[in-house]
DSSP file (Angstrom, degrees, kcal/mol; ACC not computed):
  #  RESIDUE AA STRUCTURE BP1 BP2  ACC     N-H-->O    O-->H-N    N-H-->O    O-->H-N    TCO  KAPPA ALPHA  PHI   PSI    X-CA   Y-CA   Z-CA
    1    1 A X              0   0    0      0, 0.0     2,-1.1     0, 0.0    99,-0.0   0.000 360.0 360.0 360.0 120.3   16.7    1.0   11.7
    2    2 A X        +     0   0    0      2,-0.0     2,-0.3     0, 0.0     0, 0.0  -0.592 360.0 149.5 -75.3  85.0   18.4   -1.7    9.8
    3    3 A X        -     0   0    0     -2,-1.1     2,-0.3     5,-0.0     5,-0.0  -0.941  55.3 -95.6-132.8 157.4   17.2   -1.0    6.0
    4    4 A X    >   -     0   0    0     -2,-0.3     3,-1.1    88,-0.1     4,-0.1  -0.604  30.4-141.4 -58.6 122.0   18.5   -1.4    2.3
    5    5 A X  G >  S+     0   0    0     -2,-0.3     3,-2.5     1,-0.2    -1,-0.1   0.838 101.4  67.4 -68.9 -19.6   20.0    2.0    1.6
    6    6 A X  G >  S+     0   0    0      1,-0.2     3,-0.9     2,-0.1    -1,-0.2   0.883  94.1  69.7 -70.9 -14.3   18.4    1.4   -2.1
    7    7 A X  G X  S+     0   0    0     -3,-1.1     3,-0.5     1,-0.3     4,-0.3   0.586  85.7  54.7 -35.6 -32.1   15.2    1.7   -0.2
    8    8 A X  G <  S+     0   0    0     -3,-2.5    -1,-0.3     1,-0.3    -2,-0.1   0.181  82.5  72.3-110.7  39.7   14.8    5.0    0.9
    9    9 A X  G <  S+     0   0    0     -3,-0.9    -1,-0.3    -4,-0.1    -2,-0.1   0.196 107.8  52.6-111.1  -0.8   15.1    7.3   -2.3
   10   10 A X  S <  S+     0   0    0     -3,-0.5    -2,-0.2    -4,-0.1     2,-0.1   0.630 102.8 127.6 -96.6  -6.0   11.1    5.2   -2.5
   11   11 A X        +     0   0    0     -4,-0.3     2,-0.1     1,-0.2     3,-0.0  -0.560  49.2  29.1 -96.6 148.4   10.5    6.7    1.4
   12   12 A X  S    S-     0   0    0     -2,-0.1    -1,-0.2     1,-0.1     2,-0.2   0.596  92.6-144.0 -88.1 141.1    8.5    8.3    2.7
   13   13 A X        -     0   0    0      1,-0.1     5,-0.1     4,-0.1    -2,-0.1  -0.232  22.9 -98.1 -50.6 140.0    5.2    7.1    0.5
   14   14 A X     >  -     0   0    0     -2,-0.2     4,-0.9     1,-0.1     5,-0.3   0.003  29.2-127.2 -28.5 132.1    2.7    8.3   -0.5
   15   15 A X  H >> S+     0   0    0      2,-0.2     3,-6.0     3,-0.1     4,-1.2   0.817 120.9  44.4 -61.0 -80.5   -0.7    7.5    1.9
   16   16 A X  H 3> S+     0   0    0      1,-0.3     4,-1.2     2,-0.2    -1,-0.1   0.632 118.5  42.8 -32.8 -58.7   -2.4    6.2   -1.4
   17   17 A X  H 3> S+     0   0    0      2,-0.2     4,-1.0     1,-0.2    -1,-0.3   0.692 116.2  48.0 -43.4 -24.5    1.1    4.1   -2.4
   18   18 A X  H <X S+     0   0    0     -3,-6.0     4,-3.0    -4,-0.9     5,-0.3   0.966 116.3  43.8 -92.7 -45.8    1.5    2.8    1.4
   19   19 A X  H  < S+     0   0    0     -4,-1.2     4,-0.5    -5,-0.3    -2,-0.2   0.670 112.8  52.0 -79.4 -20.3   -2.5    1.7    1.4
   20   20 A X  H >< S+     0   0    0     -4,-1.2     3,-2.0    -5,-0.2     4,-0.3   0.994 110.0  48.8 -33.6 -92.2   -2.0    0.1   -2.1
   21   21 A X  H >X S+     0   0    0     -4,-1.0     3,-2.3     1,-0.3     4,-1.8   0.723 115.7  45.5  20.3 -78.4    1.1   -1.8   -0.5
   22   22 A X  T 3< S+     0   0    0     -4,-3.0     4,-0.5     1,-0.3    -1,-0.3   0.796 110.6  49.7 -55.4 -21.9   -1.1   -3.0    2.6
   23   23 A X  T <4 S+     0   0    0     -3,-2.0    -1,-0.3    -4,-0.5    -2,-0.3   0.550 112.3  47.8-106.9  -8.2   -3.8   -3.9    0.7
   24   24 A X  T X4 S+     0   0    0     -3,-2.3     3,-2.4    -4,-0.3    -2,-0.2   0.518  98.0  71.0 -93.6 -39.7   -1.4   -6.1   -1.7
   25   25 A X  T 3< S+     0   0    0     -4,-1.8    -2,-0.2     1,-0.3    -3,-0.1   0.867  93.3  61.2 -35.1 -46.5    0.3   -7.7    1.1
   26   26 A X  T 3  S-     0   0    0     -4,-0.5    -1,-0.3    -5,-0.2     2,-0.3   0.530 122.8 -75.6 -75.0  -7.0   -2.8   -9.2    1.4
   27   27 A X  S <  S-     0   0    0     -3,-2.4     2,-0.5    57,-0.1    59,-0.3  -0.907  74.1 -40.4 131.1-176.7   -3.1  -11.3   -2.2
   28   28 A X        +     0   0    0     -2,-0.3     2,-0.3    57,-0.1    57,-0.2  -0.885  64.4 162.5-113.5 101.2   -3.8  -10.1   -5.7
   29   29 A X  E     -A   84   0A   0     55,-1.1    55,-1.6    -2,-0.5     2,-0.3  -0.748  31.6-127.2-117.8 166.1   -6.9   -7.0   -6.3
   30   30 A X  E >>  -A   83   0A   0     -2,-0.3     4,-2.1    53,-0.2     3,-0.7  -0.748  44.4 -87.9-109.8-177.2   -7.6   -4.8   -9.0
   31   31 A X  T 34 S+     0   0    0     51,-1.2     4,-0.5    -2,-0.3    -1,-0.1   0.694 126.4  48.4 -71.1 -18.7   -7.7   -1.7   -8.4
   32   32 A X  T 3> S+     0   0    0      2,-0.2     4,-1.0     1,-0.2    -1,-0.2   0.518 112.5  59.1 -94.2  -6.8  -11.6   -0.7   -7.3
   33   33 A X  T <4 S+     0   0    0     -3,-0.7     4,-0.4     2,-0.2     5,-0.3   0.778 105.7  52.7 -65.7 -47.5  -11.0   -4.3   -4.6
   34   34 A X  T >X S+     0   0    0     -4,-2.1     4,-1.5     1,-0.2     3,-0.9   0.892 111.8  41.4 -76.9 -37.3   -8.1   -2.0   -3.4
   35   35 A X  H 3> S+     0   0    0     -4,-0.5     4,-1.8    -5,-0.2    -1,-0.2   0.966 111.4  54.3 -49.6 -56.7  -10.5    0.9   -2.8
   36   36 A X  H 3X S+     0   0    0     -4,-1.0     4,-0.7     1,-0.2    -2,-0.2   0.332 112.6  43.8 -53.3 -18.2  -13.1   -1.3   -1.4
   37   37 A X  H <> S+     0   0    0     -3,-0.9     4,-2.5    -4,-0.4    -1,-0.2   0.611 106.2  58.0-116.0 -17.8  -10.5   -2.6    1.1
   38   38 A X  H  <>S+     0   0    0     -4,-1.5     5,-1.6    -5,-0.3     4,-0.3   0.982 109.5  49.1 -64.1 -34.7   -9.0    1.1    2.0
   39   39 A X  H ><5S+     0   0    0     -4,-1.8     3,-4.0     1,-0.2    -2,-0.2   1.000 105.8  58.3 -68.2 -53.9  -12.9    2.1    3.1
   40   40 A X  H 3<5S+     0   0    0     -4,-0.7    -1,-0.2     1,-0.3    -2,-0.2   0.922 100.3  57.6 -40.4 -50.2  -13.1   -1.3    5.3
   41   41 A X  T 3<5S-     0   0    0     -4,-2.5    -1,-0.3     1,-0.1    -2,-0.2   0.483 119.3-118.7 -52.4   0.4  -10.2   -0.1    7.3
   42   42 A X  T < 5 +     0   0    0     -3,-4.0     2,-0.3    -4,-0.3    -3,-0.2   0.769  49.2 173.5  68.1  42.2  -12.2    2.8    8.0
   43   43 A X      < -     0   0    0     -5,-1.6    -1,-0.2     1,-0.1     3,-0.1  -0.669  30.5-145.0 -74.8 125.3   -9.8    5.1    6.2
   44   44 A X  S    S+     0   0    0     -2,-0.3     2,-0.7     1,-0.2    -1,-0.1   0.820  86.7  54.9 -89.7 -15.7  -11.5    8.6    6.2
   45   45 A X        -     0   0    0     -3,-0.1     2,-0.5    -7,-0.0    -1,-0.2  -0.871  65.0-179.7-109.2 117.3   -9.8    9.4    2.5
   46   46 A X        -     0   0    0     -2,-0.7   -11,-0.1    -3,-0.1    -2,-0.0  -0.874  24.4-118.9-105.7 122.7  -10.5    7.3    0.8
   47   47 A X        -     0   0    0     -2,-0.5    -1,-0.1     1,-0.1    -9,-0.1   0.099  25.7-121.4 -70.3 150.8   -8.8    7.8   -3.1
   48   48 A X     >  -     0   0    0      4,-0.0     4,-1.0     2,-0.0     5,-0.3  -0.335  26.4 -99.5 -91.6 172.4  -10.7    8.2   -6.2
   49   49 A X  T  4 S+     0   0    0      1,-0.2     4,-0.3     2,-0.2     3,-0.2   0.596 123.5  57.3 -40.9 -94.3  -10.6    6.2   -9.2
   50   50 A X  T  > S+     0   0    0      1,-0.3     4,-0.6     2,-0.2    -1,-0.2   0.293 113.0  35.2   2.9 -62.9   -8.6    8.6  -10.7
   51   51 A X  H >> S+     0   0    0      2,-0.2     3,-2.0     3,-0.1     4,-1.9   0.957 110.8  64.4 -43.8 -77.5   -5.7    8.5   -8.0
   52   52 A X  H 3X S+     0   0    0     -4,-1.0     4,-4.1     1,-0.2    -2,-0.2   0.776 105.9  37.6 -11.1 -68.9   -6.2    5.3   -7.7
   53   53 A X  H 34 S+     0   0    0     -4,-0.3     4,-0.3    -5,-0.3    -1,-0.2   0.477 113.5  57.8 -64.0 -23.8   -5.2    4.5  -11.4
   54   54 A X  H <X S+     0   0    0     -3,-2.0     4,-0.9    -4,-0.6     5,-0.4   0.353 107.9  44.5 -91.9 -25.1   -2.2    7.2  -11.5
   55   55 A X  H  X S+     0   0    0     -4,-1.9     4,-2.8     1,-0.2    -2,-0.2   0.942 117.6  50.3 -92.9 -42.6   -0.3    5.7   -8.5
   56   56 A X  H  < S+     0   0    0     -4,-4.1     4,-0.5    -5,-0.2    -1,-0.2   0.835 110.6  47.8  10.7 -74.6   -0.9    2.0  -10.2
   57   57 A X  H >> S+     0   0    0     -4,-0.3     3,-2.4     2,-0.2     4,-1.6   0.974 111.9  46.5 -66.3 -83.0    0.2    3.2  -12.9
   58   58 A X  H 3X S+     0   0    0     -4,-0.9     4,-2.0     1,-0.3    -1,-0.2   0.816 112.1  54.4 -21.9 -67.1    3.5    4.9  -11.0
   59   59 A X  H 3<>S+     0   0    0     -4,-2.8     6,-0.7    -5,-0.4     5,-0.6   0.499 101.4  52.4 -72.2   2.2    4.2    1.7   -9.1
   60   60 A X  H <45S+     0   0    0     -3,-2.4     3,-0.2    -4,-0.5    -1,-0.2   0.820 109.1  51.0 -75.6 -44.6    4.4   -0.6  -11.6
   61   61 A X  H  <5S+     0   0    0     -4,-1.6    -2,-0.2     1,-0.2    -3,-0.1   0.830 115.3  44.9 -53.5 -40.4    6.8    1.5  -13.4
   62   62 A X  T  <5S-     0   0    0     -4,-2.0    -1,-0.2    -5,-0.1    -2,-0.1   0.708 115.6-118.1 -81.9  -6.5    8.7    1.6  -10.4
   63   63 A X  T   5S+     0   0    0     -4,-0.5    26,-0.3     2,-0.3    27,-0.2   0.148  75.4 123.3  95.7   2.5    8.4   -1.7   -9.8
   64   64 A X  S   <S+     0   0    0     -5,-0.6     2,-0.4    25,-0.1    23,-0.2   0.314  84.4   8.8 -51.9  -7.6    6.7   -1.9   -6.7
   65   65 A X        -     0   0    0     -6,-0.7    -2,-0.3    21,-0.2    21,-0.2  -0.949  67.6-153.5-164.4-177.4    4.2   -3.8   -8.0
   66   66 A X  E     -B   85   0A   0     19,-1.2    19,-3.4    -2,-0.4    -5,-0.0  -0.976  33.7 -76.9-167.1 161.8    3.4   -5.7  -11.2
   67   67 A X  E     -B   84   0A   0     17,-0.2    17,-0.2    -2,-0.2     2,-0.2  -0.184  43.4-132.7 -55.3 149.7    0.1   -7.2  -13.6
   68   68 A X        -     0   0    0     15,-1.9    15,-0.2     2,-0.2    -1,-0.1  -0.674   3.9-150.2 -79.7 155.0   -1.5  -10.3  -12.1
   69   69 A X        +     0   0    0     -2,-0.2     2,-0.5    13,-0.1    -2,-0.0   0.417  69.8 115.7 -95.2   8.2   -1.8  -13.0  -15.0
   70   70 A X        -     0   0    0      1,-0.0     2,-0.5    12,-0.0    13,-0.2  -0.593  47.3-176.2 -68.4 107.8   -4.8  -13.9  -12.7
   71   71 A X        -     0   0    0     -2,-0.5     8,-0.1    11,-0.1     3,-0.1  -0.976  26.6-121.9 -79.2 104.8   -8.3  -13.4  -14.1
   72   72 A X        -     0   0    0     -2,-0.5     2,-0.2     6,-0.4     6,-0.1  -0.038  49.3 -80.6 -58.4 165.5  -11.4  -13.9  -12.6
   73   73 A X    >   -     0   0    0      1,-0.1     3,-3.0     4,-0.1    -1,-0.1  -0.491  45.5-124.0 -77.5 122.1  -14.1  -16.6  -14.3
   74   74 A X  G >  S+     0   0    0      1,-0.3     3,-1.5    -2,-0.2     5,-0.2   0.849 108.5  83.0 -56.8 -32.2  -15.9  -14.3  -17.7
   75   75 A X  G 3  S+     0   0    0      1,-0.3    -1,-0.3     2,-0.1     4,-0.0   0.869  79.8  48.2  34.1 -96.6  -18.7  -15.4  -15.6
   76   76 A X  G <  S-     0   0    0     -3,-3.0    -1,-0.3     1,-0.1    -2,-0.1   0.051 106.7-108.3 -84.4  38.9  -18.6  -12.8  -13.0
   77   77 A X  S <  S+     0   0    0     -3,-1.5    -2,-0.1     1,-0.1    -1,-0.1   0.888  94.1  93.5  47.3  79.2  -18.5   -9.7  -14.9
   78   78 A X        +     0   0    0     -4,-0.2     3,-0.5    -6,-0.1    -6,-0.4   0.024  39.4 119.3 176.2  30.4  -14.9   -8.6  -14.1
   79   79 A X  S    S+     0   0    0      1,-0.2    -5,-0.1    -5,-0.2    -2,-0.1   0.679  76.5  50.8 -81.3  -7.5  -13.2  -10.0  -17.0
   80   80 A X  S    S+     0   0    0     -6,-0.1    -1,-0.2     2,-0.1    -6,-0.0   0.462  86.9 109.7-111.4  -6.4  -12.0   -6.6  -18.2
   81   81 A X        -     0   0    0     -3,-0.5     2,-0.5     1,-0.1    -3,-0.1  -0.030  64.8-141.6 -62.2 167.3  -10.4   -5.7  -14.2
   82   82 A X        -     0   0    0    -11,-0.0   -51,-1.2   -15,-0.0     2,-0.2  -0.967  18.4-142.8-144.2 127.7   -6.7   -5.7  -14.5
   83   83 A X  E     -A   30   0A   0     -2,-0.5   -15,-1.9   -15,-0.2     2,-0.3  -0.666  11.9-155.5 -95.8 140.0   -5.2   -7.4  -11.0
   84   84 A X  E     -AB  29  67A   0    -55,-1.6   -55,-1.1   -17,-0.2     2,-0.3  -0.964   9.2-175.1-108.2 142.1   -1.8   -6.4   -9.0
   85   85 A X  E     - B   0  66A   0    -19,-3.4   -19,-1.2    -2,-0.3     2,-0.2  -0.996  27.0-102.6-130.9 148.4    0.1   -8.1   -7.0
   86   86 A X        -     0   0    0    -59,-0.3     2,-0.2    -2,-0.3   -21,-0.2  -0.472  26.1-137.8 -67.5 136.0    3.4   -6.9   -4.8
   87   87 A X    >>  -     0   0    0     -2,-0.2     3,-3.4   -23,-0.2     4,-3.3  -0.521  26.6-108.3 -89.6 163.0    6.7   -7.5   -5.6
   88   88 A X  H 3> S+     0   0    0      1,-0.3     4,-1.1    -2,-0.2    -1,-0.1   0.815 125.8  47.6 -59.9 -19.6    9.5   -8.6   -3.2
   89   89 A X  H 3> S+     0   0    0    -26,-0.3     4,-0.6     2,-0.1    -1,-0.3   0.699 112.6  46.4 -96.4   8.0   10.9   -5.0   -3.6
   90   90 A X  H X> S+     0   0    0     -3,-3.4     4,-3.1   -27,-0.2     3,-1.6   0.837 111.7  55.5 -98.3 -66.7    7.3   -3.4   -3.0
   91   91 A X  H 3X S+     0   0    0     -4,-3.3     4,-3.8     1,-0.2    -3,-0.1   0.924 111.3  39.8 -26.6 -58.3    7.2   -5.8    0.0
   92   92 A X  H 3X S+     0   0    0     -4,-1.1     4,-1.0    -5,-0.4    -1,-0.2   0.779 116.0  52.7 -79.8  -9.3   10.5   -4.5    1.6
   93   93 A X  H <X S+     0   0    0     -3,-1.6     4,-1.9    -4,-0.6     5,-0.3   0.854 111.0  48.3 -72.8 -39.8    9.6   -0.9    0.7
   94   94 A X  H  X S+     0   0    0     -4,-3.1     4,-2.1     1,-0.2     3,-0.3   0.919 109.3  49.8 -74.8 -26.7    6.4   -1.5    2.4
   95   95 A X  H  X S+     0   0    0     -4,-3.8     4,-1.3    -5,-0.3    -1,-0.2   0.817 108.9  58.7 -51.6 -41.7    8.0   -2.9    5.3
   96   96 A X  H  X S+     0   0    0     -4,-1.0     4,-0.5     2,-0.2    -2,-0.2   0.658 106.6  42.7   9.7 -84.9   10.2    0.1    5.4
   97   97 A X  H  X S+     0   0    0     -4,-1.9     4,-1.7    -3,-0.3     5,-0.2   0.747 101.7  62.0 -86.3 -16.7    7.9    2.4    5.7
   98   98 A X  H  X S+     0   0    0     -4,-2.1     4,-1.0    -5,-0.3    -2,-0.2   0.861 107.4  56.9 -71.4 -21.5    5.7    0.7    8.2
   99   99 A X  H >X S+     0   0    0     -4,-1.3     4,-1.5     2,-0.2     3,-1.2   0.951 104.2  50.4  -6.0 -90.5    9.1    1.2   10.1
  100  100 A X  H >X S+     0   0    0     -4,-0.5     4,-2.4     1,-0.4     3,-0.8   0.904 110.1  46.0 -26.5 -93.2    9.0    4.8    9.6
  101  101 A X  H 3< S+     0   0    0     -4,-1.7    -1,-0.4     1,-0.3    -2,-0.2   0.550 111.1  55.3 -43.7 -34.2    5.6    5.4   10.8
  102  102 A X  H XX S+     0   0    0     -3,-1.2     4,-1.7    -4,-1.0     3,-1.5   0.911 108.0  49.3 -71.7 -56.8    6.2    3.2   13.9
  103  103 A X  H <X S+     0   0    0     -4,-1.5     4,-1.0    -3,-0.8     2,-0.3   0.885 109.7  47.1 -50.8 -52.6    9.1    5.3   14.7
  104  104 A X  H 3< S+     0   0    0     -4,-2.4    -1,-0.3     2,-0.2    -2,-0.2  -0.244 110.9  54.3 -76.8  32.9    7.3    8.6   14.4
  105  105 A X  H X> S+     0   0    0     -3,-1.5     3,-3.6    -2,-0.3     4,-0.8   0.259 110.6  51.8-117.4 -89.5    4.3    7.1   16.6
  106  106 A X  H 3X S+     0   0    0     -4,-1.7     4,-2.7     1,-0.3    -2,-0.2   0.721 109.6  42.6  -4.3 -74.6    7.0    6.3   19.1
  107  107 A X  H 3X S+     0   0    0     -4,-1.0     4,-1.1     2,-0.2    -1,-0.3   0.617 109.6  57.7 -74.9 -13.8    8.5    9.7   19.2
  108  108 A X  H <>>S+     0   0    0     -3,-3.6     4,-3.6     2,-0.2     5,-2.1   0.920 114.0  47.9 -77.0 -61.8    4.7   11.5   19.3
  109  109 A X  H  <5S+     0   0    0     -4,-0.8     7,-0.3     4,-0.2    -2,-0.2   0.880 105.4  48.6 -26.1 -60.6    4.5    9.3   22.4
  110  110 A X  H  <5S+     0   0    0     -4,-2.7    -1,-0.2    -5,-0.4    -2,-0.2   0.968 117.5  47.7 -42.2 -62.5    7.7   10.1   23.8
  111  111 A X  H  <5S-     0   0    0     -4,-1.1    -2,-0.2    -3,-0.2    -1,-0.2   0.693 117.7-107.3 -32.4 -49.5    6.5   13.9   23.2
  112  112 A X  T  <5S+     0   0    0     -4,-3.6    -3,-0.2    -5,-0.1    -2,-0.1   0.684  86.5 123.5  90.9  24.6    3.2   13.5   24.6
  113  113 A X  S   <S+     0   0    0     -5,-2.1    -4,-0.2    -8,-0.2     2,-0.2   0.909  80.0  29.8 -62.0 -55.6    1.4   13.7   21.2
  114  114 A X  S    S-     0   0    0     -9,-0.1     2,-0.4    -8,-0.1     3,-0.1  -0.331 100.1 -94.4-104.1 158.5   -0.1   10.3   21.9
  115  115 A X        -     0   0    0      1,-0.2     3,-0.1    -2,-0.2    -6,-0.1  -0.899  55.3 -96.7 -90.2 100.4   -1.2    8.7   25.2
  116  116 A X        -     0   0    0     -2,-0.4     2,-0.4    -7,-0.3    -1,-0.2   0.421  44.2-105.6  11.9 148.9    1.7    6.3   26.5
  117  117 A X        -     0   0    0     -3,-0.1     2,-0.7     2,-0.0    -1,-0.1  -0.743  28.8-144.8 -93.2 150.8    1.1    2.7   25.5
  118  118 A X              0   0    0     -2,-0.4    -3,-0.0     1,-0.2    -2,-0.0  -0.891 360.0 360.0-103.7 129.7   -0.2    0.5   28.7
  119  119 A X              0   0    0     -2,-0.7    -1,-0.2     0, 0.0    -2,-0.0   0.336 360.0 360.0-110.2 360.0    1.3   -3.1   28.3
């Protein structure tokens, strides 16, 4: 796997951190829009506020993410959300790990964890 060695002291992630990550990939949420999007994937743990807000919190610091200055219209009753968006090293960490996780899909296959893929 072809990676930035400064990459992997952030590997492996967290599930919350990687589904934060996916869900940023996508555009700019606050943090209960990030919830909101793990339960549409039909993820069956889904994190609570309370997680939610600590691993935020954590990846800003690390720099994996950062404030949006983006604000929704006082309008819609969401003027008080505070928005994230990924940064270009939270991107190539998230790329990373979806690496990672591909590989080790791979090798449960190989194993006979998983059913062979049919192409």
């Amino acid at each position: 796997m072809d990676r930035d060695r400064g990459i992997d002291k952030y590997l492996p992630l967290r599930r919350v951190e990687f589904h934060i990550l996916l869900s940023l990939v996508a555009g700019e949420r606050h943090g209960y829009g990030i919830i909101q999007e793990i339960e549409a994937r039909g993820e069956t743990s889904v994190p609570d506020v309370g997680t939610m807000y600590r691993a935020l919190a954590r990846m800003a610091e690390s720099g994996l993410i950062e404030a949006a200055p983006r604000r929704p219209a006082p309008d819609t009753g969401d003027e008080r959300r505070n928005y994230y968006r990924i940064t270009a090293l939270g991107r190539r960490v998230a790329r990373a790990e979806a690496q990672r996780l591909e590989l080790l899909t791979q090798a449960a296959r190989l194993g006979g964890l998983l059913p062979k893929e049919v192409k």
